[in-house]
C-alpha positions as CSV (number, residue, x, y, z in Angstrom):
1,X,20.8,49.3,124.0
2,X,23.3,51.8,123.1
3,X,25.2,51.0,120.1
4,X,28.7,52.1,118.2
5,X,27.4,52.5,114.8
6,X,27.4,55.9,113.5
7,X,24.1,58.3,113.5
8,X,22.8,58.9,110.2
9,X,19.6,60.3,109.4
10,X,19.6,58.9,105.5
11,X,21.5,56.6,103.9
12,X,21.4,55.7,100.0
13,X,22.4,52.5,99.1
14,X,23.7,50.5,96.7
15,X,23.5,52.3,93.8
16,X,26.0,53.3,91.0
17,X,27.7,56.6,92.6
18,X,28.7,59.0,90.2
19,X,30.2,62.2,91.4
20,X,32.3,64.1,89.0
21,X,33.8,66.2,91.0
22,X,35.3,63.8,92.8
23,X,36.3,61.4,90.3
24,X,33.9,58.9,91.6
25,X,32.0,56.2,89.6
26,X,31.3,53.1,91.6
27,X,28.9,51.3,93.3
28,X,28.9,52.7,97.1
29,X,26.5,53.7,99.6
30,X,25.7,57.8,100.5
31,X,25.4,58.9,104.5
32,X,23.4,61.9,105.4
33,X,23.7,63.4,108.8
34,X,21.9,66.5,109.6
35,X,21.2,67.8,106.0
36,X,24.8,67.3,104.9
37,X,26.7,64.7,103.4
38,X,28.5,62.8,105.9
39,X,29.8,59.6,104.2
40,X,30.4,58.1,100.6
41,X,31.7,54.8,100.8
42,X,31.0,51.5,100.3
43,X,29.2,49.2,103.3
44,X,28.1,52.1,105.3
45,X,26.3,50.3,108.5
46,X,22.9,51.5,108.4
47,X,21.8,50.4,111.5
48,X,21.4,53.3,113.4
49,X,20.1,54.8,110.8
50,X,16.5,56.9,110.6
51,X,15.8,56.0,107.0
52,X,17.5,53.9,104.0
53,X,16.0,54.5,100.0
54,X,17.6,51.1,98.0
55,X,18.8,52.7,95.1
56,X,20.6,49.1,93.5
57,X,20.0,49.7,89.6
58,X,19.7,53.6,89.4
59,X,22.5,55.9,89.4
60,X,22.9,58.5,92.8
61,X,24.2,61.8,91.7
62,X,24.8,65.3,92.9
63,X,21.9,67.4,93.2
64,X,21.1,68.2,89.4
65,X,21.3,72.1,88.5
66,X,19.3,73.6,85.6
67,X,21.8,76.9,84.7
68,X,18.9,78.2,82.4
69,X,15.0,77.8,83.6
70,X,12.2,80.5,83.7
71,X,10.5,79.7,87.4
72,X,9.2,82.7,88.0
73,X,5.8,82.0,88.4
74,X,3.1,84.3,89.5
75,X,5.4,87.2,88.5
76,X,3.8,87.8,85.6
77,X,0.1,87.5,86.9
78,X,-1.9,86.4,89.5
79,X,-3.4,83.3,87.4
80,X,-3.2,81.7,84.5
81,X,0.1,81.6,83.9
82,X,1.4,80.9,80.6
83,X,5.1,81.6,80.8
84,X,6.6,80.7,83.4
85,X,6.7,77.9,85.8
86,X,7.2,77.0,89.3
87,X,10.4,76.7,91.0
88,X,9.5,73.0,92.2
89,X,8.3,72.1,88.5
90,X,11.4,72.6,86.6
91,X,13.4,71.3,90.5
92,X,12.3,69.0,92.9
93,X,9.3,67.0,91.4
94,X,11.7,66.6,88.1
95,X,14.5,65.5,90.0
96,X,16.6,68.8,90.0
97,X,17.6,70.3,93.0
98,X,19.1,73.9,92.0
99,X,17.5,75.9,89.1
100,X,19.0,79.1,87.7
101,X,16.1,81.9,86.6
102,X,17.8,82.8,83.2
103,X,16.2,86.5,83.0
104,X,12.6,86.5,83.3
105,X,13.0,89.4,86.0
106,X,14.7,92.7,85.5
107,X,15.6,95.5,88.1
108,X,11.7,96.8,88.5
109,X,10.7,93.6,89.1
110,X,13.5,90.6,90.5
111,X,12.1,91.8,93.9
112,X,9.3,89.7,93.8
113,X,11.4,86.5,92.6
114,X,13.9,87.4,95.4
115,X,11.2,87.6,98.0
116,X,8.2,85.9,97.4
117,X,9.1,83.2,94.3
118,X,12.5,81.7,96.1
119,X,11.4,81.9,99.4
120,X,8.7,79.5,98.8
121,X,10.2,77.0,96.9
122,X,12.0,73.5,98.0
123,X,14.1,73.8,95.2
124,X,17.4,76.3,95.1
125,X,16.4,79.4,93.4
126,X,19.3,81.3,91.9
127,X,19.0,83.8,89.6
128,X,20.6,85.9,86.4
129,X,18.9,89.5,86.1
130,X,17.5,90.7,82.7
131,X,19.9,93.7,81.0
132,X,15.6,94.7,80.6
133,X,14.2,96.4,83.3
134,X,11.0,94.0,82.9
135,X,13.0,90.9,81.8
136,X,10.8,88.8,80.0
137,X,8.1,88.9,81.8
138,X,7.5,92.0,79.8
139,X,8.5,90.7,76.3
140,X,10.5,91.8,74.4
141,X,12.6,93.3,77.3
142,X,14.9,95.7,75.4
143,X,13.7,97.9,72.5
144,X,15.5,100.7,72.8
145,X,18.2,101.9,75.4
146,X,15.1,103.4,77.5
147,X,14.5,99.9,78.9
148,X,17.8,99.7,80.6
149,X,18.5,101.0,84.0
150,X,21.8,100.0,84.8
151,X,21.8,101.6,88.6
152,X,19.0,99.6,89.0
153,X,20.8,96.8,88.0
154,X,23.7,96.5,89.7
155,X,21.8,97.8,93.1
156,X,19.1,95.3,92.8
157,X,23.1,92.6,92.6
158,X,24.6,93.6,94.9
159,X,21.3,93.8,97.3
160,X,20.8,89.6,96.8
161,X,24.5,88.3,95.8
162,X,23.0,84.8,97.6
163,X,20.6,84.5,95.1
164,X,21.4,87.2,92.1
165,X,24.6,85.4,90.6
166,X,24.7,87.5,86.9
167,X,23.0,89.3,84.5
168,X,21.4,88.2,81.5
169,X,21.2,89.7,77.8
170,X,19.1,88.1,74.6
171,X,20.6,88.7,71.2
172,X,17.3,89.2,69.4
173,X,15.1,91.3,67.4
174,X,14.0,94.3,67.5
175,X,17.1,94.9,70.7
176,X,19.9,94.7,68.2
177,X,19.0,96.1,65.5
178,X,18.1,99.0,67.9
179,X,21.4,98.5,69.8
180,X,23.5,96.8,67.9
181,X,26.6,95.5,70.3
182,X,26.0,98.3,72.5
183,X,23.2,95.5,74.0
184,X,25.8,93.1,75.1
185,X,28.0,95.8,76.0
186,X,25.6,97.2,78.3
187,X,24.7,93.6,80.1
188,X,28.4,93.4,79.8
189,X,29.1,97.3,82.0
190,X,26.7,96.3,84.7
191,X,28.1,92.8,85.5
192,X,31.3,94.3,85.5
193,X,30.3,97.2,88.1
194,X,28.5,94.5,90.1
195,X,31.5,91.6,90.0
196,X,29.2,89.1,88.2
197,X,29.2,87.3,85.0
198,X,26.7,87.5,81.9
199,X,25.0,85.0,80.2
200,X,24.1,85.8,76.6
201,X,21.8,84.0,74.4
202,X,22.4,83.8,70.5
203,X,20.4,83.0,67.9
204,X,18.0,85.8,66.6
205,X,14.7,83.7,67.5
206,X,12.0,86.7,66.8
207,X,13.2,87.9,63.6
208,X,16.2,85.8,62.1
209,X,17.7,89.4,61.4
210,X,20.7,89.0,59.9
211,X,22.7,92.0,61.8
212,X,22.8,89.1,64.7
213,X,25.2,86.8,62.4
214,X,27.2,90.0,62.3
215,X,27.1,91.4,65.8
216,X,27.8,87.5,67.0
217,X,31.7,87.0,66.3
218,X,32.8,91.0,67.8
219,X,30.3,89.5,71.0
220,X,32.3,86.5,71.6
221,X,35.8,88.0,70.9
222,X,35.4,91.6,72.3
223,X,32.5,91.1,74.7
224,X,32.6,88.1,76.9
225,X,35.7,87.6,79.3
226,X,36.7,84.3,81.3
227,X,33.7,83.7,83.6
228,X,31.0,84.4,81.3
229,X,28.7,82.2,79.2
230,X,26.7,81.6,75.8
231,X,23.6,80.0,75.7
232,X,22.3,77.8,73.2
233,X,25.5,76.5,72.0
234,X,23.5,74.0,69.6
235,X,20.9,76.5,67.9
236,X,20.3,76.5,64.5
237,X,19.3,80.1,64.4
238,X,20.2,82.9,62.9
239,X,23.3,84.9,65.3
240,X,23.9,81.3,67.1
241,X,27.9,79.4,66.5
242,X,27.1,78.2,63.3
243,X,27.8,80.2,59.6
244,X,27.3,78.3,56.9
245,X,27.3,75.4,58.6
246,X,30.6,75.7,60.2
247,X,31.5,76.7,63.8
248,X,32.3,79.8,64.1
249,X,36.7,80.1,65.2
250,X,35.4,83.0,67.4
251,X,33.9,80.3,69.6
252,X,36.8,78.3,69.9
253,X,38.9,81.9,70.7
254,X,36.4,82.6,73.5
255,X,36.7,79.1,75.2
256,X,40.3,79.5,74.9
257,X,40.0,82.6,77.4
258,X,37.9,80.4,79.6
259,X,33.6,81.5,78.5
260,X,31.6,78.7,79.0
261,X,29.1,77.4,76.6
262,X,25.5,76.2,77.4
263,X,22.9,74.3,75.4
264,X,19.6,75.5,76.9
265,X,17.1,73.2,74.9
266,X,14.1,75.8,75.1
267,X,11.3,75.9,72.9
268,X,13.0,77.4,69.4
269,X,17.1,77.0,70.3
270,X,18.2,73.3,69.9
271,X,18.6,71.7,66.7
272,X,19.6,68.2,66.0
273,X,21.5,69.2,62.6
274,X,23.1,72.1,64.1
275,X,24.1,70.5,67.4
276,X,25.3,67.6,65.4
277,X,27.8,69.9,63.2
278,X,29.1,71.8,66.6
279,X,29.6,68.7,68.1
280,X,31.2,66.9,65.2
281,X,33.5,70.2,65.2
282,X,34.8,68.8,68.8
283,X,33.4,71.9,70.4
284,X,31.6,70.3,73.3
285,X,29.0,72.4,75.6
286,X,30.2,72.8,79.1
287,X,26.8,72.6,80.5
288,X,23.5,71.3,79.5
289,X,20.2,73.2,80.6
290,X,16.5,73.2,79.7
291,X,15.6,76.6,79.4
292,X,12.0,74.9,80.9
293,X,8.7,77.4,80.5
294,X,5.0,76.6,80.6
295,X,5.0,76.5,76.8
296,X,7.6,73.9,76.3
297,X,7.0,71.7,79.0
298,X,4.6,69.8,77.9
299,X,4.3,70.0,74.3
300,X,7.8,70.1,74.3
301,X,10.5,70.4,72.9
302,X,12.1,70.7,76.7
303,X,9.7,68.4,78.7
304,X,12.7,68.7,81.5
305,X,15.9,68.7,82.3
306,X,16.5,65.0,82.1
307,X,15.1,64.9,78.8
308,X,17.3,67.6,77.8
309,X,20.1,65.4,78.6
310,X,19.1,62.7,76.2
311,X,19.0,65.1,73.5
312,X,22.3,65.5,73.9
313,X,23.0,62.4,74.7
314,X,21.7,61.2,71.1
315,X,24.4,63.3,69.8
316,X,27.2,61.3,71.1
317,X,27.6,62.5,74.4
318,X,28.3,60.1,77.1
319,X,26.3,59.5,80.5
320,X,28.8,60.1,82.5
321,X,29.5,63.3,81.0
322,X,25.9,64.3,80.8
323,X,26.1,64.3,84.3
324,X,28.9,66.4,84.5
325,X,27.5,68.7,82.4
326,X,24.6,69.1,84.5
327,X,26.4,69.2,88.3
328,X,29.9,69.9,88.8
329,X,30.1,72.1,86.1
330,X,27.1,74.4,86.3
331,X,28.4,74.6,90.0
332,X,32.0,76.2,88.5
333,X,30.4,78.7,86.7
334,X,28.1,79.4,89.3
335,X,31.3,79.9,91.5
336,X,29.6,77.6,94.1
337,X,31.4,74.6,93.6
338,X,32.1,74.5,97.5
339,X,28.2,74.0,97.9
340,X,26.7,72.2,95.8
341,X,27.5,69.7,92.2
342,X,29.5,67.6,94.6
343,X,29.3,64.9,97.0
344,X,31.9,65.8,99.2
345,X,31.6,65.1,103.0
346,X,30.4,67.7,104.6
347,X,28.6,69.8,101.5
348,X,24.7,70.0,101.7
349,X,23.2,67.0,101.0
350,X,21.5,68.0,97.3
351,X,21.3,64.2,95.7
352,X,19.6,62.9,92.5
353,X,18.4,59.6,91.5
354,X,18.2,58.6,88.1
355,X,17.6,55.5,86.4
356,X,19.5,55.2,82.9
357,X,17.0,53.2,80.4
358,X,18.0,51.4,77.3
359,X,15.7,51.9,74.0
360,X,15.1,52.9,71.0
361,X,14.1,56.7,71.7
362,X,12.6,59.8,69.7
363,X,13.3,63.0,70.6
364,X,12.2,66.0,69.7
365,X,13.7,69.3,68.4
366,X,12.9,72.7,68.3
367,X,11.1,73.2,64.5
368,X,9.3,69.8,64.5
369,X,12.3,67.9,63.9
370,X,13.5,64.6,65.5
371,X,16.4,62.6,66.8
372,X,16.5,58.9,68.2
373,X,19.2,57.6,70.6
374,X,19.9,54.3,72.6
375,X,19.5,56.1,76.3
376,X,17.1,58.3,78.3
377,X,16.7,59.6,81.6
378,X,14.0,58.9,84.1
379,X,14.2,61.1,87.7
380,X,13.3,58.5,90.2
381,X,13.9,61.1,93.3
382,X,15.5,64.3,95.0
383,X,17.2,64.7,98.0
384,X,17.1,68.5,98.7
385,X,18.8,69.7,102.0
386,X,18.7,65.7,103.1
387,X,14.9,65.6,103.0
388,X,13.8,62.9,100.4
389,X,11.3,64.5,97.9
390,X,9.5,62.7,95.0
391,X,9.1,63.2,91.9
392,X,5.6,63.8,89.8
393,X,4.3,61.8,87.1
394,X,6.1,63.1,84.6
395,X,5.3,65.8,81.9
396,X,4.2,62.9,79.4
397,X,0.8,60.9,79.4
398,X,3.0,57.9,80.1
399,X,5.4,59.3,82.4
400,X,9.1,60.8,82.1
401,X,11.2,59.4,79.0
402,X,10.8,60.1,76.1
403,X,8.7,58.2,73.0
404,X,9.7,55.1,71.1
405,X,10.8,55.6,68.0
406,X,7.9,54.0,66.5
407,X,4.8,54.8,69.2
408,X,3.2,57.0,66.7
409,X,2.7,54.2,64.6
410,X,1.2,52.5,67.4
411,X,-2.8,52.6,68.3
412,X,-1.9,54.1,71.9
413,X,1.0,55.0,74.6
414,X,0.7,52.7,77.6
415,X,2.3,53.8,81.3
416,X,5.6,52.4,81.8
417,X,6.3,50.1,84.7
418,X,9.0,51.1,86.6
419,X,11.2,49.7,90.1
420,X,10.2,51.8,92.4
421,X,12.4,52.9,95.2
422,X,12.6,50.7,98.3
423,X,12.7,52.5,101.6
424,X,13.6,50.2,104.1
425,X,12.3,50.5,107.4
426,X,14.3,51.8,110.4
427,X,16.5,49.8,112.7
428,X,14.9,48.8,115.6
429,X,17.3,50.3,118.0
430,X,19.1,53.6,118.0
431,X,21.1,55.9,119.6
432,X,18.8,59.2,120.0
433,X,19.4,62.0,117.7
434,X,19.5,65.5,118.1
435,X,17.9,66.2,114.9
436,X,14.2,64.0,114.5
437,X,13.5,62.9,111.5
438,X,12.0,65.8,109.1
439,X,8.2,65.5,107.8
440,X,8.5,64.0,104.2
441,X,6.4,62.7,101.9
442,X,6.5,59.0,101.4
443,X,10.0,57.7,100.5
444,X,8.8,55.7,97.5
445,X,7.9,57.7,95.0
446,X,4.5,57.7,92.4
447,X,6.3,56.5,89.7
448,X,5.5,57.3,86.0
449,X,5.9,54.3,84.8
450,X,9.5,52.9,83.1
451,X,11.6,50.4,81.0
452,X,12.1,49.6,77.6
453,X,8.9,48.3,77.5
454,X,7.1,51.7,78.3
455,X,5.4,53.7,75.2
């Protein structure tokens, strides 16, 4: 029997909606109609719709985007990869749906990201070129001003502006004490020929050198312009915001001209005593960002992106603005704020689920160190292109979040328990759509395990 209702071919219900972008925190209900967002309201009628995911007690999001991963795997070599991971690792299966490759390419090689590594992948693949002509896949990427081709650069841009967004530049030994500031400058030259912007990460972490303290303030003031960004804006290294234990003023100068500041957990470039002390300054990261590789995935420090918001989050940073932090303002820097960190009607339909958990967490930091907060982060799905995809088991024996505070004094870690995600089954009338349903895996995900009882 025909009926009035409107076609969708998802709908999420019920959960807690937060959308920065649009000033939206409330419980409401998500429409997706032919891989965009159609509807965000509360009540939508869902019964001529193809597929409904109950999401009462998690939190439905914009598609999460990691501004600072290494995914490309497979560049590097043919097996055994111990760099780099897979698009879909640091994306879909951990709840993110965009991922920015923070330089592990350069202009010899970004080819084979462009064309074979994004191409493949569920997950968004955008990507920041290496000032090195190797990137990192060749590390380190810039000893001397030989491993810089900047016509290279800027043709291998402005061949791939859909997926090439900027060019990326490490401050770190031996590349500046061969260069000096004549590396950023030279990141800074081809960004500028090309129209991009250039992400630049401090904090000497090869040799603790301390011409990166003094190259650090002239980068921020005479280097970067509105547009730009810094990574690891909570490092403890040498040549990161901190001297003597006090924020840099040059970093509050090059917010003032609108650069953007990152925390990009990585293995060696978040510190819970430095991050504290920037964040106690009032200087708040824009963005937060995993900096994800084989390496610190599972023995951590980053685990993922989630987790990398509950670092923060420990600090004194609020849900709500953890999220921010990790849609509608990577999108702004990415200048792509028309197509994805939003839920706005007619956007692509990039969605998160996450459940928020209460606890007594540890967390870990980059030299051994530790922090404990009240709040983690468990991925419970991702909705990429309105396709529902599900997460993995997580990067921990038990799952996603992270350990109790006291589970190493325990005899064992046991799988957490977690509500899974109901998919309820389709009306039993509808009006035919032009678009069939897409092949999916199952709506309700494996899940790890999770809730404050979990280990």
């Amino acid at each position: 029997m025909p009926t009035d209702s409107p076609s969708y071919d998802l709908v999420i219900s019920g959960g807690r909606v937060i959308d920065p972008a649009n000033a939206i925190d409330a419980r409401l209900d998500v429409a997706v109609k032919d891989g965009s967002i159609a509807a965000v309201q509360a009540g939508i009628d869902t019964s001529n719709t193809t597929r409904v995911i109950d999401a009462t007690g998690f939190t439905v999001t914009p598609g999460l985007i990691d501004l600072h991963t290494h995914v490309a795997a497979g560049i590097r070599k043919p097996a055994g990869e111990d760099l780099m991971v897979s698009p879909d690792v640091a994306g879909v299966i951990s709840g993110v749906t965009t991922v920015l490759d923070a330089g592990s390419t350069g202009a010899l090689n970004i080819g084979g990201l462009v064309n074979a590594v994004a191409p493949q992948a569920i997950t968004r693949v955008l990507a920041l070129i290496s000032v090195g002509s190797m990137g990192v896949a060749n590390i380190p990427e810039v000893r001397s001003a030989e491993d810089i081709n900047p016509e290279a650069a800027v043709e291998a841009i402005q061949s791939s502006p859909e997926i090439i967004k900027g060019v990326k530049v490490r401050m770190v030994s031996p590349g500046i004490t061969a260069l000096g500031i004549g590396l950023p400058r030279a990141a800074k030259a081809i960004a500028t020929e090309a129209g991009v912007p250039i992400m630049v990460h401090v904090g000497d972490i090869y040799g603790q050198d301390p011409v990166a303290a003094e190259i650090t303030p002239e980068l921020l003031t005479s280097v970067l312009t509105a547009g730009d960004i810094v990574t690891h804006t909570l490092s403890g290294q040498v040549g990161a915001l901190l001297a003597d234990g006090s924020l840099l003023p040059q970093a509050q100068e090059a917010r003032a001209k609108g650069v953007y500041f990152d925390v990009g957990v990585g293995g060696s470039n978040f510190s819970f005593e430095a991050g504290q002390r920037v964040i106690d300054a009032g200087f708040i990261p824009d963005t937060i960002s995993s900096d994800i590789t084989v390496m610190s995935r599972f023995p951590g420090p980053v685990f993922s992106l989630t987790e990398c918001m509950g670092k923060v989050m420990s600090l004194g940073i609020s849900f709500e603005d953890a999220i921010r932090m990790t849609t509608s303002r990577p999108a702004e820097f990415l200048g792509m704020s028309d197509e994805i960190g939003s839920l706005s009607v007619g956007v692509g339909a990039d969605i998160s689920i996450l459940e928020l958990v209460e606890g007594d967490f540890k967390f870990h930091g980059a030299d051994g160190s530790f922090g404990t907060g009240t709040q983690a982060i468990r991925p419970v799905l991702a909705v990429r292109d309105g396709i529902p995809m599900p997460v993995d088991f997580g990067p921990r024996p038990w799952g996603w979040l992270p350990s109790k505070n006291d589970q190493f004094a325990r005899p064992a870690a046991t799988p957490e328990t977690v509500q899974p995600v109901q998919a309820a089954p389709p009306a039993p009338t509808r009006a035919a759509s032009p678009t069939p349903p897409a092949p999916t895996p199952p709506i309700t995900p494996t899940p790890p395990p999770s809730t404050t009882t979990d280990e």
